[in-house]
C-alpha positions in Angstrom: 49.5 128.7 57.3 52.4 128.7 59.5 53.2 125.6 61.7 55.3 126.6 64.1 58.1 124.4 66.0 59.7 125.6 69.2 63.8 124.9 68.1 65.1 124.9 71.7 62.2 122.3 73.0 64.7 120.0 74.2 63.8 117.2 71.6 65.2 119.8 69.4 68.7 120.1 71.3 69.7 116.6 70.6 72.3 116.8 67.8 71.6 114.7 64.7 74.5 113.1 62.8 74.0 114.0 59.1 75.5 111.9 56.6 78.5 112.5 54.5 77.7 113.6 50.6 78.3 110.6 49.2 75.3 108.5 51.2 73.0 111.4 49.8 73.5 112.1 46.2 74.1 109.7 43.0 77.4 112.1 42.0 78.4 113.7 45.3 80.8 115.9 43.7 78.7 118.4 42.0 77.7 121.6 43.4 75.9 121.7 46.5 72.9 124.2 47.2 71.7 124.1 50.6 67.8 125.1 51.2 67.6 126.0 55.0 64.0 125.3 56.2 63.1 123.3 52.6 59.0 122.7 54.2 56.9 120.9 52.3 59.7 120.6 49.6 58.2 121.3 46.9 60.5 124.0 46.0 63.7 122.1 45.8 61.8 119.3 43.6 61.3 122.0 41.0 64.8 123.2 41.3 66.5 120.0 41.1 64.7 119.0 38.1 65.2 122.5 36.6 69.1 122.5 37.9 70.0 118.5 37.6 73.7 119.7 37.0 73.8 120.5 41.3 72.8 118.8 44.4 70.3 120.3 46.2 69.9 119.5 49.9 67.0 120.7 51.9 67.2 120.8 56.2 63.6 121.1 57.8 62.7 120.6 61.6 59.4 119.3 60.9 59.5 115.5 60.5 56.1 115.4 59.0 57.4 117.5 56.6 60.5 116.0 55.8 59.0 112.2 55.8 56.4 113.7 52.5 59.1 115.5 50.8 61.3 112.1 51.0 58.1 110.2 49.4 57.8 112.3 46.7 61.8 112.7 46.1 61.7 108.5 45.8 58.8 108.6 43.6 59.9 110.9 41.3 63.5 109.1 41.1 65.4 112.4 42.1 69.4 111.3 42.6 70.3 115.0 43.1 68.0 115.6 45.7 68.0 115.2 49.6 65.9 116.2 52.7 66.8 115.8 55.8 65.2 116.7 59.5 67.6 118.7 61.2 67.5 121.8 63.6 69.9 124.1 61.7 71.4 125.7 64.5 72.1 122.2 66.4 73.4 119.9 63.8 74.3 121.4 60.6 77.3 123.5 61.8 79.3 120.3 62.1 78.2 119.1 59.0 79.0 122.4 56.8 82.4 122.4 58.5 83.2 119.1 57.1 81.9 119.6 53.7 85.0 119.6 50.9 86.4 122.6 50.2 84.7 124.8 47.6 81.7 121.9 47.1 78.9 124.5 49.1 77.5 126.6 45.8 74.7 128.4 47.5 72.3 128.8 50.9 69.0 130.0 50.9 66.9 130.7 53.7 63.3 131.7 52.6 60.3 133.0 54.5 61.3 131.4 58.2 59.8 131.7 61.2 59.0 135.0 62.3 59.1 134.6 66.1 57.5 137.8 66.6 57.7 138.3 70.5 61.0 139.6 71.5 61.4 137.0 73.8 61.3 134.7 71.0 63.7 136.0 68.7 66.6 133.2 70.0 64.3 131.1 67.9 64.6 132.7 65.1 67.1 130.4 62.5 70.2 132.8 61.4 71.6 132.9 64.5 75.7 134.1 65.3 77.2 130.6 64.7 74.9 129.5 62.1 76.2 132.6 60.1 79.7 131.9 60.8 79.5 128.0 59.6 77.5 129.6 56.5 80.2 132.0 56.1 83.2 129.7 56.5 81.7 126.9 54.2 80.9 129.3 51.1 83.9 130.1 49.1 84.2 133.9 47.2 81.5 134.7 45.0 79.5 132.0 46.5 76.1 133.0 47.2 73.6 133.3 50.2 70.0 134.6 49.7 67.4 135.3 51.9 63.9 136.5 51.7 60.7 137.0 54.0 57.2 138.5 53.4 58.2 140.3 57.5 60.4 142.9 57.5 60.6 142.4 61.2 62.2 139.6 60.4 64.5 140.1 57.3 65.7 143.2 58.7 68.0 141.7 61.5 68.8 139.4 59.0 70.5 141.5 56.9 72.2 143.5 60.0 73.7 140.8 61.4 74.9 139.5 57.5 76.0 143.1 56.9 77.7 143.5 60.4 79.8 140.2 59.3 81.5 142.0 57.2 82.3 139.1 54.7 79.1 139.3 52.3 78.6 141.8 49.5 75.5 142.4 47.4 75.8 142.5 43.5 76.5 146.2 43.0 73.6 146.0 40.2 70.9 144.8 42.8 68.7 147.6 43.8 68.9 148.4 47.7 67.0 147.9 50.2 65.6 145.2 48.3 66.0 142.9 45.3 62.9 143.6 43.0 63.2 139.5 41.5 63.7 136.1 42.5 67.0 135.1 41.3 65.8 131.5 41.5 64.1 130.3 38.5 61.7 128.6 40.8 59.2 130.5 43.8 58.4 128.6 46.8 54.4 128.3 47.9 55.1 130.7 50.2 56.3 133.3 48.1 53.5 132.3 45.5 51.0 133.0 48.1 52.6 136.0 49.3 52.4 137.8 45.6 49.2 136.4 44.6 48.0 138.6 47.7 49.3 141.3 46.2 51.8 141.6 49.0 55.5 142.5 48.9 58.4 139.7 49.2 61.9 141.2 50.7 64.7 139.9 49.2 68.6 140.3 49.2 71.0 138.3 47.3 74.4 138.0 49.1 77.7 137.0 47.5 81.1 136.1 49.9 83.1 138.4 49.9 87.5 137.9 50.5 87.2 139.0 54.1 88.0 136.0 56.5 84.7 135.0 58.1 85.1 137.0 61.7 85.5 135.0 64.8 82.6 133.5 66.9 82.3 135.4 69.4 82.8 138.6 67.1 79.6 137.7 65.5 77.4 136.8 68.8 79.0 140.6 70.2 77.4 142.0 67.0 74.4 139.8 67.7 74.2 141.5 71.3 74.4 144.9 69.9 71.4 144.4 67.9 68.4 143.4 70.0 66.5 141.3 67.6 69.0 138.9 66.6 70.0 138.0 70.4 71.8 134.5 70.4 70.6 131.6 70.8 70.4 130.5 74.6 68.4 127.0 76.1 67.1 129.1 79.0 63.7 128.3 77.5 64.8 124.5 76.3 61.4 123.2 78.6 59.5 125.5 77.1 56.5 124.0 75.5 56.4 124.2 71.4 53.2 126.9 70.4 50.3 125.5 68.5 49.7 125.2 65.2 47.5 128.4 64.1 
């Protein structure tokens, strides 16, 4: 079940320095692939066993969550593996702007929040200057992937990716949607999801040469498209919804 966390509850809105490469991984200067929203974690334990020629780093707002997947990263001896608690759209900006040139191999963001109420939808996690950090970070032919069991949710998604102008999709990949994984590993999510018999929604994104577009290019797409409005604190007191 989904655990929601309000992002702009104003414990949320504090930024959190995150450290530099080389207090994370054993080899800091392999490959970096970045797991936005990373959970439980058990996802990226598989991968980085599966993949131990990259780092993989995942970013959750859930310190429960994060404390557990940091237990189990130690006990398993995992040097190419990282979580950290972080509110994407607060503190990882900063962070992807000062990664090394070329070092950022691939972001995912899988099954987020939905945020269903329209007045929620500033909660949602690809917001305007998420994308753009995203965007400027990944080199050409770099990839960003994306998937959700809510098309409500995926589908502004992929307008505001698209509107960007500066991701493709492999011109082999079937459209709307992506009928596999690319990822040798599923997270629990998307487990649950199929085992349901119910459908996953997934696009694989490669950059493209265009220049990532300007800031406030990407928030006036964001504005033409209602359900990706940017993100605002108007609602910063607003108290975080229980867990269902």
């Amino acid at each position: 079940m989904r655990q929601h966390v309000n992002p702009l509850s104003r414990r949320h809105l504090l930024p959190r320095p995150l450290p530099p490469l080389n207090e994370l991984f054993a080899d800091p200067a392999l490959p970096l692939r970045l797991d936005i929203g990373s959970a439980r974690g058990r996802f990226l334990q598989a991968l980085a066993q599966a993949d131990p020629g990259c780092n993989h780093l995942g970013i959750e707002i859930r310190r429960p969550l994060v404390e557990a997947a940091e237990a189990d990263r130690k006990a398993l001896g995992l040097s190419n593996l990282h979580y950290l608690l972080c509110n994407a759209n607060v503190s990882l900006q900063d962070w992807l702007r000062a990664l090394p040139e070329g070092r950022l191999e691939r972001v995912t963001i899988q099954f987020p929040d939905p945020w269903f109420k329209t007045k929620h939808h500033k909660r949602r996690v690809l917001q305007p200057a998420l994308l753009h950090a995203i965007a400027a970070a990944l080199a050409p032919g770099r990839e960003l992937f994306i998937q959700s069991d809510v098309l409500a949710v995926i589908e502004p998604m992929v307008a505001l990716i698209e509107a960007s102008a500066c991701f493709s999709r492999p011109p082999q990949d079937r459209r709307p949607w992506r009928d596999h994984n690319p990822l040798p590993v599923p997270t629990e999510r998307e487990r649950l999801v199929l085992e349901q018999g119910l459908p996953v929604y997934r696009v694989l994104y490669q950059r493209a040469l265009t220049p990532a577009p300007g800031l406030e290019e990407l928030v006036a797409l964001a504005a033409d498209n209602p359900a990706t409005e940017p993100v605002s604190t108007t609602d910063s007191c607003a108290a975080e919804p229980p867990a269902p």
